[in-house]
C-alpha positions as CSV (number, residue, x, y, z in Angstrom):
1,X,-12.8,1.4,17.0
2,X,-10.5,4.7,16.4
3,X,-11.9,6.8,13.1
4,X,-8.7,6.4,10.7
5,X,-10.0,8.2,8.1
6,X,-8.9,10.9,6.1
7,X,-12.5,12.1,5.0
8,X,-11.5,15.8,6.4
9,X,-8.4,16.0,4.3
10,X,-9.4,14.6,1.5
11,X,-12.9,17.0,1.5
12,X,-10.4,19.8,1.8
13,X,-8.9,19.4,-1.1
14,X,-11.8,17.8,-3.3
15,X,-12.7,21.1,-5.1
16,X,-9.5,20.9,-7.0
17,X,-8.2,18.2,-6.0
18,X,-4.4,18.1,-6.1
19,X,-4.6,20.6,-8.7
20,X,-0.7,21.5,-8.3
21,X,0.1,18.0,-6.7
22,X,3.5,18.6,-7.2
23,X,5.4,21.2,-5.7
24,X,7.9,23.9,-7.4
25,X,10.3,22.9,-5.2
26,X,10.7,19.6,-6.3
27,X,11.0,19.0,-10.5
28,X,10.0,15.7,-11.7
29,X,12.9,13.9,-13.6
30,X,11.7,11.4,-14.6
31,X,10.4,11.5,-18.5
32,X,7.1,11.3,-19.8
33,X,5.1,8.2,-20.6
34,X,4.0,8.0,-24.2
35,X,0.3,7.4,-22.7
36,X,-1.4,6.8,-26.3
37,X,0.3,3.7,-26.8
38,X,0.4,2.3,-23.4
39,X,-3.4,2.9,-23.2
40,X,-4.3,0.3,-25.7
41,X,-1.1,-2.0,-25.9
42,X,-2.5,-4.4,-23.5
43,X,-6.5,-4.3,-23.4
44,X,-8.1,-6.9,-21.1
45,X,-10.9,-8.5,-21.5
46,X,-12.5,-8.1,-18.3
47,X,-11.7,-4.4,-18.2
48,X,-14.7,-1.9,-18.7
49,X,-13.2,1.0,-18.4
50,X,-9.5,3.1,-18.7
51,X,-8.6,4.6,-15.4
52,X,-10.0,7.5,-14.8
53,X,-7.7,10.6,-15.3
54,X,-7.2,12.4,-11.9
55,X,-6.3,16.5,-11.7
56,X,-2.5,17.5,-11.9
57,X,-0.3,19.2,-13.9
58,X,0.0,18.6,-17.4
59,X,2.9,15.6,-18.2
60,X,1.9,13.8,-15.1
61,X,2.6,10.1,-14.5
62,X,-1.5,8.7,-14.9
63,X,-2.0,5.0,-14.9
64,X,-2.0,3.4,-18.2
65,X,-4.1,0.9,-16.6
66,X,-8.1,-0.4,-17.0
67,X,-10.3,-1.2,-14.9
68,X,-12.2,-4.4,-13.7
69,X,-15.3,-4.6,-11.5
70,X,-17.7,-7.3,-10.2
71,X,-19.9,-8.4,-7.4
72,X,-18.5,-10.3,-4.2
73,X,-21.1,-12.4,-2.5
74,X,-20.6,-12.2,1.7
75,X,-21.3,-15.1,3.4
76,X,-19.7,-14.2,6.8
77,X,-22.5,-13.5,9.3
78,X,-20.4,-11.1,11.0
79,X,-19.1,-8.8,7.9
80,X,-22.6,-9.0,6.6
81,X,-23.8,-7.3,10.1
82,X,-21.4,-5.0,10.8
83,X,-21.0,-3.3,6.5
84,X,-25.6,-3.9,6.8
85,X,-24.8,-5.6,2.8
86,X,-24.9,-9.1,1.8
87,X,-22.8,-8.0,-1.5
88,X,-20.7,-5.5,-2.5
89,X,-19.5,-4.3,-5.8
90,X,-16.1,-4.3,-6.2
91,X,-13.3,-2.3,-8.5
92,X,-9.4,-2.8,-9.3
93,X,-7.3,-1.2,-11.6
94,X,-4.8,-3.9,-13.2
95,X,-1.8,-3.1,-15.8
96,X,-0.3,-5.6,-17.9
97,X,2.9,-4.5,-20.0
98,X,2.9,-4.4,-23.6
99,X,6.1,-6.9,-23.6
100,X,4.4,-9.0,-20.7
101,X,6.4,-12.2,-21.2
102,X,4.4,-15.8,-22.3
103,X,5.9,-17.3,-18.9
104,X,3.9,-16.8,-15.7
105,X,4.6,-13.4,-14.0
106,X,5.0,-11.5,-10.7
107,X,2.1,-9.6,-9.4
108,X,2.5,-6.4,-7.4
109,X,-0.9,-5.3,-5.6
110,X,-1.1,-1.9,-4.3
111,X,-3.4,-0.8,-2.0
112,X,-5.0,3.1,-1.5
113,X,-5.6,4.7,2.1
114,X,-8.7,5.7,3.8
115,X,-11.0,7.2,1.5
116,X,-8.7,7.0,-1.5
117,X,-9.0,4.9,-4.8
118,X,-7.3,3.1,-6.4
119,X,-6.3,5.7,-9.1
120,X,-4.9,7.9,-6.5
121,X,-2.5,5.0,-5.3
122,X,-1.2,4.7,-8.9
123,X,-1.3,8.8,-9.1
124,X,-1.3,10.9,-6.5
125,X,0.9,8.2,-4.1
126,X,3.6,6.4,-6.5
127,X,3.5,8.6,-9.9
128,X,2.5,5.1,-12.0
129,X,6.5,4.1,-11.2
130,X,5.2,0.6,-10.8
131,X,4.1,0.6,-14.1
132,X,7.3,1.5,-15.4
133,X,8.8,-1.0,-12.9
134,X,6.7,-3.6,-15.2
135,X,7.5,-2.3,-18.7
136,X,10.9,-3.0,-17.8
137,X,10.7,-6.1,-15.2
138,X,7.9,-7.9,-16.6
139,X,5.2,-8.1,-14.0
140,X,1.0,-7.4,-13.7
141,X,0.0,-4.4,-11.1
142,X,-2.7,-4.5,-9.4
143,X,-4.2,-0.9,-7.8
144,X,-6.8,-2.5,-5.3
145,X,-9.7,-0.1,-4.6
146,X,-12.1,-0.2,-1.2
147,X,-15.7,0.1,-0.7
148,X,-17.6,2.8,1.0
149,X,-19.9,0.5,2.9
150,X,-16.2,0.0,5.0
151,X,-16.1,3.4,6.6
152,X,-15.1,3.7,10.1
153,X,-16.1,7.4,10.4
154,X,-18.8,9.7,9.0
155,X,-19.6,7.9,5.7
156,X,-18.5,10.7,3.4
157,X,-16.0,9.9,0.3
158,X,-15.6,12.9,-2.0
159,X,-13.4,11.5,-3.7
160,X,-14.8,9.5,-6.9
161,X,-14.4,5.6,-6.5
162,X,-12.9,6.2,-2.9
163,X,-13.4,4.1,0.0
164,X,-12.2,1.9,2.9
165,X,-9.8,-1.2,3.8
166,X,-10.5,-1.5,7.6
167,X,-8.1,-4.5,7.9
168,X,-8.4,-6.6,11.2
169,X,-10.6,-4.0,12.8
170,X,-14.1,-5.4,11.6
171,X,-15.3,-8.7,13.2
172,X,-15.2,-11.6,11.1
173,X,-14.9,-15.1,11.0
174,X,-12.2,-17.3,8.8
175,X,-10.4,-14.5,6.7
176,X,-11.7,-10.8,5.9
177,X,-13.7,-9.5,3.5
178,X,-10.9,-7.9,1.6
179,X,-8.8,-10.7,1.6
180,X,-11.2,-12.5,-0.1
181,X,-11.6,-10.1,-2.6
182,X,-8.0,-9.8,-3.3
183,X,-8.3,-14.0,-3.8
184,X,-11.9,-13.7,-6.0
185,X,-9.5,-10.6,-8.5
186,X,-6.5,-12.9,-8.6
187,X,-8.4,-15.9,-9.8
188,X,-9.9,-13.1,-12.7
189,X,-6.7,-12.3,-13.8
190,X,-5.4,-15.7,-14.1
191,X,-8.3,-16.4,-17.0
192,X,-6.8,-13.8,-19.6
193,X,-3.0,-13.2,-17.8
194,X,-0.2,-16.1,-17.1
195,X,0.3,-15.2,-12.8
196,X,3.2,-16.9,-11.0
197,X,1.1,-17.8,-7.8
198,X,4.2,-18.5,-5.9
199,X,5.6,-14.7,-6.6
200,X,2.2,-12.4,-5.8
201,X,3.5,-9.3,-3.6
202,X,1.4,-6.2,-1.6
203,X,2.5,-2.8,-0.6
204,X,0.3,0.7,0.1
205,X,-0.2,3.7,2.5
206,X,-1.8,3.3,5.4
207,X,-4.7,2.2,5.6
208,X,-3.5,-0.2,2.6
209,X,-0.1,-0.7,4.4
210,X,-2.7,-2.3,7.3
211,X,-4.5,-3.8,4.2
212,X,-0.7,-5.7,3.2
213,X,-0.1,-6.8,6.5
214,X,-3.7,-8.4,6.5
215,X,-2.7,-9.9,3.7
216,X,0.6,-11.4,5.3
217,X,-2.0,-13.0,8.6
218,X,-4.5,-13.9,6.7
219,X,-3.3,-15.3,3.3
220,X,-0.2,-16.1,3.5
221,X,-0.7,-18.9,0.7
222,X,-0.8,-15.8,-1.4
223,X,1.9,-13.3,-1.0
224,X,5.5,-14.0,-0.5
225,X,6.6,-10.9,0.4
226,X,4.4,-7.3,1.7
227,X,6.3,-3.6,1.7
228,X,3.5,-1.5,4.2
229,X,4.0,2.0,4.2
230,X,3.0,3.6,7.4
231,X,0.3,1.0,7.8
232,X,-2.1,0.4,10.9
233,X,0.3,-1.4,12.4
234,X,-1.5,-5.2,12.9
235,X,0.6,-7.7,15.1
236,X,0.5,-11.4,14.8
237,X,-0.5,-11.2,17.8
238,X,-2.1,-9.0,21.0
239,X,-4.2,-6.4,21.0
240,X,-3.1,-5.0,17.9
241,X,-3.7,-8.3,16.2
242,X,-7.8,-7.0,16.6
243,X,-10.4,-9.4,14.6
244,X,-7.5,-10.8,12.2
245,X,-6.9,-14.7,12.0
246,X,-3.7,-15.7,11.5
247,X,-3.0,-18.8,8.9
248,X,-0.1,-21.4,8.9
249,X,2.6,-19.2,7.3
250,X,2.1,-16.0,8.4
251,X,5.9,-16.2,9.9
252,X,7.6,-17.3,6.1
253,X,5.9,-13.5,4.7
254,X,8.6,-11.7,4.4
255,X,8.1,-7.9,5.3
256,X,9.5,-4.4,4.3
257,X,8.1,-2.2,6.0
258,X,8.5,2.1,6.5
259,X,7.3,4.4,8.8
260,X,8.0,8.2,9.7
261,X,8.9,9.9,13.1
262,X,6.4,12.2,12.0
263,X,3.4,11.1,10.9
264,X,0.6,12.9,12.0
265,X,-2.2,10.1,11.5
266,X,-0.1,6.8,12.9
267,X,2.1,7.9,15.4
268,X,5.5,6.8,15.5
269,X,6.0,6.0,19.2
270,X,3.4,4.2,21.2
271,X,0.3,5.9,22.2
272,X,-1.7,8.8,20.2
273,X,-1.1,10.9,17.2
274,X,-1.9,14.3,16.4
275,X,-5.1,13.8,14.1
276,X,-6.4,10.9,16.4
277,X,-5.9,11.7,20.2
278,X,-7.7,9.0,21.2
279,X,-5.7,6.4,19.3
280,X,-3.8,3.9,21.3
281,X,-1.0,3.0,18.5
282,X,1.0,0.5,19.6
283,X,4.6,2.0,17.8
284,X,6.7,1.0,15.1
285,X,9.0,-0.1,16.4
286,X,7.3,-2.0,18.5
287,X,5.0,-3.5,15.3
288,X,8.3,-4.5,13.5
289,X,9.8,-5.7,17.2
290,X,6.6,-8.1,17.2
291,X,6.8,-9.2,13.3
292,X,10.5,-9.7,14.2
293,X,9.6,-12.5,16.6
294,X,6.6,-13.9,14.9
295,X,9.4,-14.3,11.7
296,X,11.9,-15.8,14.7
297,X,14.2,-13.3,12.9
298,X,17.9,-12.6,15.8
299,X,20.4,-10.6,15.8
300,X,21.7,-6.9,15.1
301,X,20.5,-5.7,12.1
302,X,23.1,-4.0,9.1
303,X,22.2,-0.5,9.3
304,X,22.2,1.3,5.9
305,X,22.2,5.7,6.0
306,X,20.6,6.4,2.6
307,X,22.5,9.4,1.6
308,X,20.6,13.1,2.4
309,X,20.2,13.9,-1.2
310,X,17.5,16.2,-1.3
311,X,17.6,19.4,1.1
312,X,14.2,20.9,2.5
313,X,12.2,17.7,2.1
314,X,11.0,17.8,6.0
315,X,8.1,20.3,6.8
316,X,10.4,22.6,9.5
317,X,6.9,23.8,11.0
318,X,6.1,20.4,12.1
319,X,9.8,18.7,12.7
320,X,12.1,21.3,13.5
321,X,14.5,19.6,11.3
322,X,15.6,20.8,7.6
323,X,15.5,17.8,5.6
324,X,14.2,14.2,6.5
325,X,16.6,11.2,5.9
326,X,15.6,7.4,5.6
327,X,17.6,4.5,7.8
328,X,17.1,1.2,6.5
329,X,17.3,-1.8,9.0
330,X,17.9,-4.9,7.5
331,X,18.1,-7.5,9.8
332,X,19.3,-11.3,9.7
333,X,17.6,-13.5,7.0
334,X,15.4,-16.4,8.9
335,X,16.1,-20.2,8.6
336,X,13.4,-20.3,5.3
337,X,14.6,-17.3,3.4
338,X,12.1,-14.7,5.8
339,X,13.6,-11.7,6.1
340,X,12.1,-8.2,7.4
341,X,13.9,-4.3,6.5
342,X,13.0,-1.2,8.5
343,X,12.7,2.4,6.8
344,X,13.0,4.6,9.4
345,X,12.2,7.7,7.7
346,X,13.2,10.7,10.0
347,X,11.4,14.4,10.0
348,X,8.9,12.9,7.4
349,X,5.1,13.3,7.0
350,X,2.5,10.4,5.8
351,X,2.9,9.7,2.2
352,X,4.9,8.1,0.1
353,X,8.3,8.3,-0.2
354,X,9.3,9.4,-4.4
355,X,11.4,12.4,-5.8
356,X,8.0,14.3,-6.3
357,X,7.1,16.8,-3.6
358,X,3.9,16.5,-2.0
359,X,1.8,19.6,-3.3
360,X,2.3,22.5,-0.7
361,X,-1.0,22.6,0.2
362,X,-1.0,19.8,2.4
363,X,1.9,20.4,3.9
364,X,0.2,21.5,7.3
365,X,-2.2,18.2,7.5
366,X,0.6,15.6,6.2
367,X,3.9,17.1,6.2
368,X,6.2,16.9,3.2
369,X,7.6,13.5,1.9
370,X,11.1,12.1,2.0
371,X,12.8,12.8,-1.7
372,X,16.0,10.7,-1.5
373,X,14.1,7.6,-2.9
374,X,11.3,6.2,-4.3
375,X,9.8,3.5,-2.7
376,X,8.7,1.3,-5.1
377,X,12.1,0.9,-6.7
378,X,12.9,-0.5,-3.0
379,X,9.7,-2.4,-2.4
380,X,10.6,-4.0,-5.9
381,X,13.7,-4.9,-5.4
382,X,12.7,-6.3,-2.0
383,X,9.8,-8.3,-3.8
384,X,12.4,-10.0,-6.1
385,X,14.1,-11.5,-3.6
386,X,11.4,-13.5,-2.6
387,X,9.0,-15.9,-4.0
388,X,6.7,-18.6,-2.2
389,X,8.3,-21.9,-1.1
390,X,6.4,-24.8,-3.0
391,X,4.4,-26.9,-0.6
392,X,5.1,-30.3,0.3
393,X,3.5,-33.5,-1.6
394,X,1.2,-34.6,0.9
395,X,-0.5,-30.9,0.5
């Protein structure tokens, strides 16, 4: 199995991490979070902790969320071979709105790449926008958080709370270990928080884009809709499908789903990338080609050019190109609502598209980030097209 890890980056910068993670280039405009009151306007009961403040500059959009941990029992004999644990301990960060309505809501989970936590997804990758999403939407996020006994590489996770969502790469038998803790923090949530089962959604970077589109194989009783951001690209089928087992209703998920021309850790086109020659990626287009028939999805899709609106967002080293542009895909909706968009986000890096530079620092290992939108304004308004179809009677 191919060492997707971003242990070297991420020990890089560890000493200050992100210290600037913004970049002078690239103002935020969006307006500060009165963070006193959103800290304590929605306590749950099953939360230990606030989340833990990460480095940046002052004004900074930190989670206003807590955080939840417990124990997950594994019973697979497979995942308890190949992680050498027969339990793990297990962390989330959730945030409920103040004005969370009485009437069962929407969850959005979120999920962090390699080595990352769960803080840095709500931080470092979307600027807590979901949460502002929810303030004014109504719906529970989830920031999921992996384990370090998952790592695929040398074991090492400077980063506080980091760890690993391997996806279908481990062997296992039934559904992974992941997606059963994604089940066992759902159920949590429902004892303190009213959760409309049949709207649950799942987006993240990489290795938590692959973690989404797990998700959509192997539980798709659960999420109605996934938004993977240059994930490990898992098929429903063939090689790249791995050790995943697909469930009944994998092809109703429906899927958003971006990727960058150049990404330096999951390559674009089929074959290798530059951080991991001796990866055999399988392509994006190819991935969305193969979730296109899985969804039985035909036809041309309507091509949308999001306008160019911010110059110098593509690292010229790297691309050759000025700027980076995103082309969304949206192709015909399927005969039970499915549907499945394409960002294709040209002369851009891996991270996450939002109007906040990626801190100049990293430019070299991850390129810059497209600023003409934010992507979880589009994953959202994706998500609220979709909810779960109820089953019939007899099940």
């Amino acid at each position: 199995m191919p060492n997707f890890s971003m242990t070297k980056l991420v020990r890089w910068l560890a000493p200050a991490l992100l210290q600037s993670c913004v970049s002078s280039q690239a103002p935020e405009t969006r307006t500060a979070r009165p963070s006193a009151a959103n800290e304590s306007a929605f306590r749950l009961g099953l939360c230990t902790a606030r989340a833990q403040r990460l480095d940046g500059p002052p004004g900074a959009h930190q989670s206003q969320g807590c955080v939840v941990t417990f124990t997950q029992q594994l019973t697979d004999a497979a995942t308890r071979g190949w992680l050498g644990v027969s339990q793990l301990q297990r962390r989330y960060l959730v945030y409920a709105p103040a004005n969370l309505p009485s009437t069962p809501a929407p969850v959005v989970m979120v999920f962090p790449g390699s080595t990352a936590s769960a803080e840095a997804a709500a931080f470092y990758y979307t600027h807590a926008r979901f949460e502002e999403l929810a303030d004014r939407e109504g719906f529970v996020v989830v920031y999921g958080n992996g384990v370090p006994e998952a790592n695929s590489g040398d074991g090492q996770v400077p980063m506080r709370n980091g760890g690993f969502l391997p996806g279908c790469f481990p062997e296992h038998a039934g559904e992974g270990y992941d997606v059963t803790y994604v089940r066992l923090l759902l159920a949590q949530l429902e004892t303190e928080l009213p959760i409309d089962r049949s709207r649950i959604y799942a987006t993240g970077l990489s290795q938590g884009g692959g973690m989404s589109l797990q998700l959509a194989l192997e539980a798709p009783d659960l999420v109605a809709a996934i938004a993977p951001v240059e994930g490990l690209p898992f098929h429903p089928s063939g090689v790249w499908l791995h050790s995943c087992h697909p469930k009944p209703g994998y092809d109703d998920v429906s899927i958003a789903m971006l990727a960058s021309t150049h990404d330096r850790f999951i390559s674009y086109a089929p074959g290798a990338s530059p951080l991991y020659p001796a990866a055999n990626y399988p392509g994006m287009e190819q991935t969305r080609d193969a979730w296109l028939a899985a969804l039985q999805l035909q036809g041309p899709p309507e091509v949308d050019a999001i306008p160019d609106l911010v110059s110098g967002d593509s690292y010229t080293p790297d691309t050759g190109l000025v700027s980076s542009s995103v082309e969304r895909q949206r192709y015909p909706v399927g005969a039970n609502g499915q549907e499945l968009w394409f960002y294709k986000a040209v002369g851009m890096g891996h991270w996450w598209p939002n109007p906040v530079q990626v801190w100049n620092g990293l430019w070299p290992e991850v390129g810059k980030t497209n600023q003409d939108i934010d992507f979880a304004d589009e994953a959202w308004s994706f998500f609220k097209r979709h909810q779960k179809r109820p089953l019939p009677p007899s099940q």
